[in-house]
Every structure is written in C-alpha cells, then in structure tokens.
TIVEX-552207 format. One record per residue (C-alpha): residue in three letters; x, y, z. Coordinates in steps of 0.001 Angstrom, whole numbers, plus 500000, padded with zeros to 6 digits. Last residue first. Layout:
N
alaXYZ ...
***
This chain:
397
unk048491673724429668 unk050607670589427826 unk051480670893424714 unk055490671662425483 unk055941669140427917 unk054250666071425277 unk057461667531422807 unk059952666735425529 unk058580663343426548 unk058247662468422636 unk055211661728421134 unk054554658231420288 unk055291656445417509 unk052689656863414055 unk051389653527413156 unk053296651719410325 unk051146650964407214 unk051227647331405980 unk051216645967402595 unk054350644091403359 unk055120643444406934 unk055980646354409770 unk059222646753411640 unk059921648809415061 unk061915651564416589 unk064796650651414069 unk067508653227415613 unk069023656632413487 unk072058658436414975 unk072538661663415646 unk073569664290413088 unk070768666559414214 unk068202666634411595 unk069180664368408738 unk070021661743411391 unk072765660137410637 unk071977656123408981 unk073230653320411964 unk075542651434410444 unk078213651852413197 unk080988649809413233 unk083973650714415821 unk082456648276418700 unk080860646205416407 unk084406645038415408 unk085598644323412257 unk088981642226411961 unk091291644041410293 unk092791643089406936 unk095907644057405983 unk096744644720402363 unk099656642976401058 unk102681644620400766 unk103802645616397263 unk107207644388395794 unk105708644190392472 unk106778640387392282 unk105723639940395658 unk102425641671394702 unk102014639733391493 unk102373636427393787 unk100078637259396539 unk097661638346393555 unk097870634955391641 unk097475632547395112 unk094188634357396136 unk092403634594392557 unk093704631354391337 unk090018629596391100 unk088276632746391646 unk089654634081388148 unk091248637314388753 unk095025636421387286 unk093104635438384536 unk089354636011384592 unk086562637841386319 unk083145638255385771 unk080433640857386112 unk077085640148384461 unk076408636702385856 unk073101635034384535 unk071107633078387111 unk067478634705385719 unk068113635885382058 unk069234639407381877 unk066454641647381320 unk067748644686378734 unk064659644222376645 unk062745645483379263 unk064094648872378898 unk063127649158375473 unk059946648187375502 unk059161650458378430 unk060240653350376199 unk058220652054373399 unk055256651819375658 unk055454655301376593 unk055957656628373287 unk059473658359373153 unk061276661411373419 unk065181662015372672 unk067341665095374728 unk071302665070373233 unk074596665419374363 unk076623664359372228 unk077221668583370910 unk080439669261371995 unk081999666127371821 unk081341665787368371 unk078384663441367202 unk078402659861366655 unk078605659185370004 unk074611660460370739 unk074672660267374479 unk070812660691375636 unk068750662549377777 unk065137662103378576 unk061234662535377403 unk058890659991378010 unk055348659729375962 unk051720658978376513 unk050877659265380447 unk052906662969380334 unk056703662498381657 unk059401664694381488 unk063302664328381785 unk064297661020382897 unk068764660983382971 unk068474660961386876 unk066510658364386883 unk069321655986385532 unk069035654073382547 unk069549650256381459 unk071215649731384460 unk074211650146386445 unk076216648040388636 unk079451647433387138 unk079908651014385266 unk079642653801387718 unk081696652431390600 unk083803650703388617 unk085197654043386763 unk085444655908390537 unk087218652310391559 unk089591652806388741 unk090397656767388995 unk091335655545392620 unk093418653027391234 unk095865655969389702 unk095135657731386387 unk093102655509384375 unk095278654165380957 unk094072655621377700 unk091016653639376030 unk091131651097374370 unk088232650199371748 unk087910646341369971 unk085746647204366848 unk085100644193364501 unk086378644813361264 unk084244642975358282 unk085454640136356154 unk083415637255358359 unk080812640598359175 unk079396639948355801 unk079116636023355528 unk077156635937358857 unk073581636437357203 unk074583633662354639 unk075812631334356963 unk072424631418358835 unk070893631262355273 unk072242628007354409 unk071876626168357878 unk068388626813357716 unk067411628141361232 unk067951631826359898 unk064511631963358384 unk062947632512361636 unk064545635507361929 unk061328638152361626 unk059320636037363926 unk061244633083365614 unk064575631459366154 unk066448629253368521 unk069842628655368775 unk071539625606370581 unk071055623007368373 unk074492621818368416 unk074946623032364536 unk074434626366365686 unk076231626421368819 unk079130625714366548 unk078589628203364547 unk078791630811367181 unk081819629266368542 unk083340629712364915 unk082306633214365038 unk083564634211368373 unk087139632783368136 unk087694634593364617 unk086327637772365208 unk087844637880368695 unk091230637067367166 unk090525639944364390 unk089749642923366622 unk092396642214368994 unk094936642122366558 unk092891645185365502 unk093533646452368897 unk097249646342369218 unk097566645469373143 unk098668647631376105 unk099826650940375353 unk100091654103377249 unk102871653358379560 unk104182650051377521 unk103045647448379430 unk104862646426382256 unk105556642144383051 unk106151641177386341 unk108872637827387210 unk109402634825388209 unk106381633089386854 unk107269631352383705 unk104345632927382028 unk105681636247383270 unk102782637808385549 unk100596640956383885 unk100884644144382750 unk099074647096382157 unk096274646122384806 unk092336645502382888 unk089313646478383368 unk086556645072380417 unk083590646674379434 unk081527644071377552 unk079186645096374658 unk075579644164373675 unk074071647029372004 unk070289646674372095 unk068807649782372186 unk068085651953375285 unk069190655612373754 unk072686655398375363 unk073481651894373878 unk072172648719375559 unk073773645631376649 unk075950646255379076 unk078226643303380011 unk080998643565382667 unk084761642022382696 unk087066642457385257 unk090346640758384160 unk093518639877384809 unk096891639455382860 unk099460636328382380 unk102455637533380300 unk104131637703377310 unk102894641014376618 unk102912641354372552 unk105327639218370380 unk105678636522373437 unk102010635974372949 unk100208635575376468 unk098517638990376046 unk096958637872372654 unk095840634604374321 unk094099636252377596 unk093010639189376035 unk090935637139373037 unk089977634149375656 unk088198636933377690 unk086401638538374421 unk085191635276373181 unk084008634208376555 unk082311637141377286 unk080561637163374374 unk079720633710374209 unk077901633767377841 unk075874636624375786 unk075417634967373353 unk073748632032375251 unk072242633556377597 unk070518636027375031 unk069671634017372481 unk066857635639370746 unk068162639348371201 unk071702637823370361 unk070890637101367335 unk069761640386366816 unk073207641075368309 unk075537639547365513 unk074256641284362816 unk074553644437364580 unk078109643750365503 unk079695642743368772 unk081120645196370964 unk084600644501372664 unk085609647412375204 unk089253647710376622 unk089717650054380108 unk093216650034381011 unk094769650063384643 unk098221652034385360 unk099872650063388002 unk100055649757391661 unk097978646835392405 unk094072646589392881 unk092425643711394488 unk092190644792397837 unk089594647342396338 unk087626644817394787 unk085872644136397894 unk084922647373398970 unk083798647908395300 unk081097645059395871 unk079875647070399137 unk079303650193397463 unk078369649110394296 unk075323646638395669 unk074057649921397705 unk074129651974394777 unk072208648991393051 unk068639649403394453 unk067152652633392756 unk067407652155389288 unk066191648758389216 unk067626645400387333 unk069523644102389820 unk066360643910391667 unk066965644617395590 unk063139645342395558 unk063927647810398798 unk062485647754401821 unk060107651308403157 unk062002653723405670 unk059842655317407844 unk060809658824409572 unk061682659765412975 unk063266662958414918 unk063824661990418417 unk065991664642419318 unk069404662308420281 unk068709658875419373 unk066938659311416259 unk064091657451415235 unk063460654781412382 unk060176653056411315 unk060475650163409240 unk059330648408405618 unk057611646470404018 unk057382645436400634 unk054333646848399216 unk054709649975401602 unk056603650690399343 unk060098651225398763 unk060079649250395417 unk056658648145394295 unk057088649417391024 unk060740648161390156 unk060052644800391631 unk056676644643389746 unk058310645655386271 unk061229642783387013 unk058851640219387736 unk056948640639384565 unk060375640769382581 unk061768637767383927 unk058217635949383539 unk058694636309379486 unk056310639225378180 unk054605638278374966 unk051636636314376086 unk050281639432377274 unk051470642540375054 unk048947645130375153 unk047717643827378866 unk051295644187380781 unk051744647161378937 unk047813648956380147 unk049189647729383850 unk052833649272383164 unk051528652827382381 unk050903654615385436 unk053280652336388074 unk056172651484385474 unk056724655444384621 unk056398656280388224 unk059314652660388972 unk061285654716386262 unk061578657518388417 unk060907661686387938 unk061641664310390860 unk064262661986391642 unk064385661161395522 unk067204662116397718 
***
C-alpha cells in the first residue's frame, strides 16, 4: 500500500529548483539517484496491465527504478537475498556487534567515501577475525555479515557497519566447534582498541599513497602535518565497538536482516508532513531515555534532500559483505564443515518446479490470480482492456 507521503513526492516538487541551486555540485551518482527515485512506478518507466483470472478485475502496475538507493524498491531485494542467507544459518545464538568510526574520522570519510568506507569494513572485519582467532578469547574461525549504514536517525553522516555474527566459530585446527560463552562473545574494548589501531595506520597509509583528496573546509588536511594533527585526538581516544545481547533463535536473525541489509537513508513511513518549504518526520534521538527517543525533527526542504543525498554510495560499491567462515571463497566448504561439527544436517534443496511456483500477485478482489494482459514502454499510457463478457451482459438493453 502506498504511503500517504514518499520521498520520490518530496524529489518530484522540489528536486528541479535542487538540481538548479546546486549545479556543478551534484556528482552524477546523486543526479541519477533523484531521477530513479522520482520516476519510480511511473509511467516513466513502463509498466503493465494485469487482470485476474477468475472476475476479471485489472489494474496497471508501473516498473520499478530498482535503485538501491529508493525507499520503495528494496523490499523486494530483502526478500529474495534473505532466502538465500537462510541456508546459511546454524543452530547457535547469533550476535549483533556494531563498529562506528569517530566524527573526526567521518568528515574524512564524506570526501573519501569509497575509500573509507572500503577501510571501514576492512578494519572492523580484520578486528573480529584476529581477536576471535586469539587462543585468550575464542580460538576459533568465525563468520561474518557485515553491512554499512552511513547515516544516524536524523540523516547525518554516521558511517557505521552492523555486523552478524554466530557465537562461535571452527577450531583453528579444524576438528572441532568452538561456543561462546551464552551471552558473551568478545571483550569490546579489546575490540575497541585493535580496530583503533588497524584502522588508523591504514588510514595513514592511504595518506602517504596519495589516496585522499581534499577540498573546501578540509583542504588544509593535505599537509602531512596537519592531517596528523587532526588525528592526534582520537589516537588516545576510545573508539566504541557495541554488542548487543545474543538474537533469540535464527528466526530473530532473519527478522534483524530483514530490516537492516537493505534499507536506506529513511523509510516513507517515518515522513510526517510536507509543505513545498520544509519536511517534517520522526527521528531516534539515542541520547535520550528509552522512553522519550522518540522524537519528530523538521527541516528545510533542501536541507532534507541534502541530507539524503549524501548517503549515495559510490557506483560498484558493495554494502553487504561477508567474511570468515562466510567469505565466498570458503563459503561452501566452511559451512559443510561447521555443520558436521555441529552435527546439523544440511539443508536440502529442492529443485523448483513451475508446476508448484506461482508468482502470479492474488487478486485484491477475489483471491485469484493476477496475468500480464499486455506491456507498455516508458512514457507510455496503457489503453483501458476490454470489457468483460459478463460485465458487456449486464449493459446491454
């Protein structure tokens, strides 16, 4: 069902006046992202006409902008990327660890974004992977689902990565299956200081390479001198590594990757009001008590659309990776080994058949099913379909 209130309505009235306040300034990821989002299920894109089976009820159904990037297009993505992962889970309890970097770190970030953020998940992989290897913690070989959000609740930049991972992991000798304690999996300030350390000298050494760029307000920061100097704070500083309490049961897990790995910036459902100049719509403010987080911010149009824009992942960039036991490069032979060592059957996959698959959308009338009458091209406007036999009977003198 359609919000009452969309980002793509937001994009539609206001995005032309954006696009000429700030030309020159908006990188083609950003333009192409704010006419996927507008033109999505439009007639802009195409589209076809559907009709049930059983009363002949029809509707058209306009294409979707399939941007990763849209509000609208990535329940579909979930759905059939969770289907996949769901072979994937074993039967342990599954913690959810979050690395964040620090605001020092992302307004470098903001200028650097593949890079960083490539960094970031690096940093904060390597981090689990060696900490959980240590005889003195795990001893053992984990896995990893790792996703990057880069905003906070109010759409600023707050590059973090949620990671998934199963309390326990594969001895490094490989004969046996290594539990985490119920309820703890890995000190976080060990955490905390490893990923300082690994992601800081990295950093650096992107610097020297020649890989950073900087402009406007940072532009000083391309001296060697001051770059050191801006990151001499957060050397001494805690970095905050969160774990949360183990999921209860894999179906908690999938219900947790089902909201997290495919969502954007914000969803429609959190838009409020509004009025040409300004959006209204609710916000998470953490550093309030539970009671009262919940919280209703408003914003000048273009402000709002600067903030979601910023949250464009450069073209090619993968948001969801997987390491460790999950890396694709061991992924099959790692898993047929932690389920023998758990003593877990492997799932068994059925071949489909069309026979017992049927995509076909229900009919929101009847229940039937819904058949592709016909398909029209972008910009075009489907022609009504003909009456129905039974309908014809009942205008006719």
């Amino acid at each position: 069902m359609r919000a009452s209130l969309e980002v793509a309505d937001i994009f539609r009235s206001a995005g032309p006046a954006y696009r000429a306040a700030h030309a020159g300034h908006l990188s083609i990821g950003q333009l192409k992202v704010m006419t996927a989002i507008e033109n999505c299920r439009t007639a802009a894109l195409g589209g076809h006409v559907e009709a049930c089976d059983d009363c002949g009820h029809w509707r058209i159904a306009y294409n979707s902008c399939r941007n990763r990037h849209c509000p609208k297009c990535q329940s579909a993505a979930a759905r059939t990327w969770l289907a996949a992962r769901e072979a994937d889970l074993l039967p342990v309890g599954y913690f959810h660890v979050v690395f964040t970097l620090p605001a020092e770190i992302a307004d470098i970030a903001w200028q650097n974004k593949a890079v960083v953020y490539d960094l970031l998940f690096r940093a904060a992989a390597d981090t689990m992977l060696t900490i959980a290897a240590d005889p003195k913690h795990l001893g053992a070989r984990v896995g990893i689902t790792a996703v990057l959000h880069t905003w906070g609740s109010a759409l600023t930049h707050h590059p973090h990565v949620h990671m998934i991972v199963p309390g326990g992991g594969i001895a490094l000798d490989g004969t046996r299956w290594i539990s985490s304690r119920p309820a703890f999996l890995l000190p976080v300030r060990v955490l905390g200081a490893l990923f300082r350390r690994l992601f800081l000298t990295r950093l650096l050494a992107l610097f020297d390479a020649g890989k950073l760029s900087f402009f406007s307000a940072q532009a000083h920061l391309a001296a060697r001198r001051a770059f050191l100097r801006h990151l001499s704070p957060i050397r001494k500083k805690r970095w905050v590594v969160y774990a949360k309490p183990p999921f209860a049961g894999p179906q908690a897990v999938l219900a947790y990757l089902s909201r997290y790995t495919h969502r954007v910036a914000i969803s429609n459902r959190r838009l409020i009001a509004f009025d040409e100049t300004s959006v209204t719509f609710r916000y998470k403010d953490y550093r309030r008590a539970a009671a009262e987080r919940q919280q209703v911010m408003t914003l000048a149009t273009h402000e709002f659309i600067r903030r979601f824009l910023i949250h464009v992942l450069p073209r090619g960039f993968h948001r969801i990776r997987h390491y460790g036991l999950l890396a694709s490069s061991t992924h099959k032979n790692a898993m047929t080994l932690a389920r023998r060592l758990l003593g877990v059957a492997a799932p068994i996959e059925e071949p489909a058949s069309d026979e017992l698959l049927d995509h076909r959308p229900a009919c929101p009338c009847c229940g039937g099913h819904m058949t592709i009458i016909k398909a029209f091209a972008r910009w075009c406007q489907p022609r009504a379909p003909p009456q129905s036999a039974a309908s014809i009977r009942e205008n006719t003198p």
